[in-house]
N, C-alpha and C positions, 0 to 999 in steps of 0.2 A: 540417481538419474536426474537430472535437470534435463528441463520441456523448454525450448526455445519456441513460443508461437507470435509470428510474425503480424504485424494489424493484414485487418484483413483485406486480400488483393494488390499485398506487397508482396507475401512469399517468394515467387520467380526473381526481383530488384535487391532485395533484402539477402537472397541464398547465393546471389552472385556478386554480391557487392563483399559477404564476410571473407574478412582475412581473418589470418594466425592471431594476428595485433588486434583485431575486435572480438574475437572469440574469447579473447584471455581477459578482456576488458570487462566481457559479462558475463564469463566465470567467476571474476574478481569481484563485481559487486552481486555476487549469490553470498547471501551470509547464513544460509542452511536452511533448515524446515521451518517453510510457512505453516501453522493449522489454518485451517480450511477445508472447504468443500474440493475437492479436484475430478474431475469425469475426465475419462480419455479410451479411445477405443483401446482394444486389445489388436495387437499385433502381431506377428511373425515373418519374417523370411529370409534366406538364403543370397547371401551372394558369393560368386565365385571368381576369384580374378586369376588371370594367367600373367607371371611374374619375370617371364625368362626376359624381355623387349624392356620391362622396366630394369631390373637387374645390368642389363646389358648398359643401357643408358646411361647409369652410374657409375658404368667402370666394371662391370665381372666381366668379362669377357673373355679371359683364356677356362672359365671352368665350363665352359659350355663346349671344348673343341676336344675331341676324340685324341688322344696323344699327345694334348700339350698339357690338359687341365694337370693339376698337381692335388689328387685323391690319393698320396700313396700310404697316408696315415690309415685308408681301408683295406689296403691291397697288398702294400709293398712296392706297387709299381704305378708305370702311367696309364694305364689301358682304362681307369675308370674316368669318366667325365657324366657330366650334368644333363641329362635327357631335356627335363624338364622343371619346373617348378609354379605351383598351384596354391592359391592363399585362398582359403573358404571361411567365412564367416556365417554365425547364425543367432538371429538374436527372435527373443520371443517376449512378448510383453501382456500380463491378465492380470487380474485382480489379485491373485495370489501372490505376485512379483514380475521379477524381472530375471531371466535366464538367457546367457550370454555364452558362445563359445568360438572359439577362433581354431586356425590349425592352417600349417604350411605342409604339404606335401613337394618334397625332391625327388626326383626319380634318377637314379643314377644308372649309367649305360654303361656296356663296356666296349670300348672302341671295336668296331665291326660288327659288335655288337649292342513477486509479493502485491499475489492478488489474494483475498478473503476468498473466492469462489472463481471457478476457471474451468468451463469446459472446452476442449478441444474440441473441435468441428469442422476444420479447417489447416491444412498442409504444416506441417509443424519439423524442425529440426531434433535430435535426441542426441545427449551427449554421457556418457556414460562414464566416471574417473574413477580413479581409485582414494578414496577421502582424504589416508593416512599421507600420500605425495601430491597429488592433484593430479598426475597424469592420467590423459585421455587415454583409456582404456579403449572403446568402441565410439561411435559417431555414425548419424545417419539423418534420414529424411523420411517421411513419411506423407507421401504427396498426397494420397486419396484414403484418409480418415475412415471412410464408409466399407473397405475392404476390406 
């Protein structure tokens, strides 16, 4: 997990100013485990996003239409299409570690049917990779520390 904390009363200019291109920049110069002291609250929570309006956006659009989608790798035929589709995440963070999980739920219809000591105290970014690729696994925010 790498802790992105912004100086302080920058947060809000700082979380809307990062791109793709400065994230990668200060992934880039993390060169692994500081020792040190580190404090930071424990955390948890749930987010849920509804994906059919994003999907749509990009181009799926006939798997969303009763008779046209093309399901029949489940059916045989055309009668199935895309109800819906739901992306939940949940991340949890305490002294013990860090516990991360994600999941896409579809629902298918049938037509008709490097600090020495660093406490957080203050609104901080979380970015979560997988070490062996670098790919960004999870990512988040954490506005109010004290919750």
């Amino acid at each position: 997990m790498i802790v992105i904390v912004p100086d302080a009363g920058t947060f809000d200019t700082f979380e809307q100013s990062l791109t793709g291109n400065g994230l990668n920049a200060i992934l880039e110069r993390q060169a692994g485990a500081i020792e040190g002291v580190f404090a930071m609250p424990r955390f948890a929570f749930t987010a849920r996003a509804p994906m059919v309006e994003t999907l749509q956006a990009l181009g799926m659009k006939q798997a969303f239409l009763g008779g046209v989608a093309d399901l029949s790798g489940i059916d045989g035929g055309f009668s199935l299409y895309v109800q819906d589709v739901v992306h939940q995440a949940t991340i949890a963070v305490d002294e013990k570690g860090t516990e991360a999980s994600a999941a896409t739920a579809v629902v298918v219809g049938r037509k008709g049917a490097a600090l020495n000591s660093l406490t957080v105290d203050r609104p901080f970014l979380f970015v979560i990779r997988h070490d062996a690729t670098g790919a960004i696994l999870f990512q988040g925010r954490v506005v109010d520390p004290t919750k």
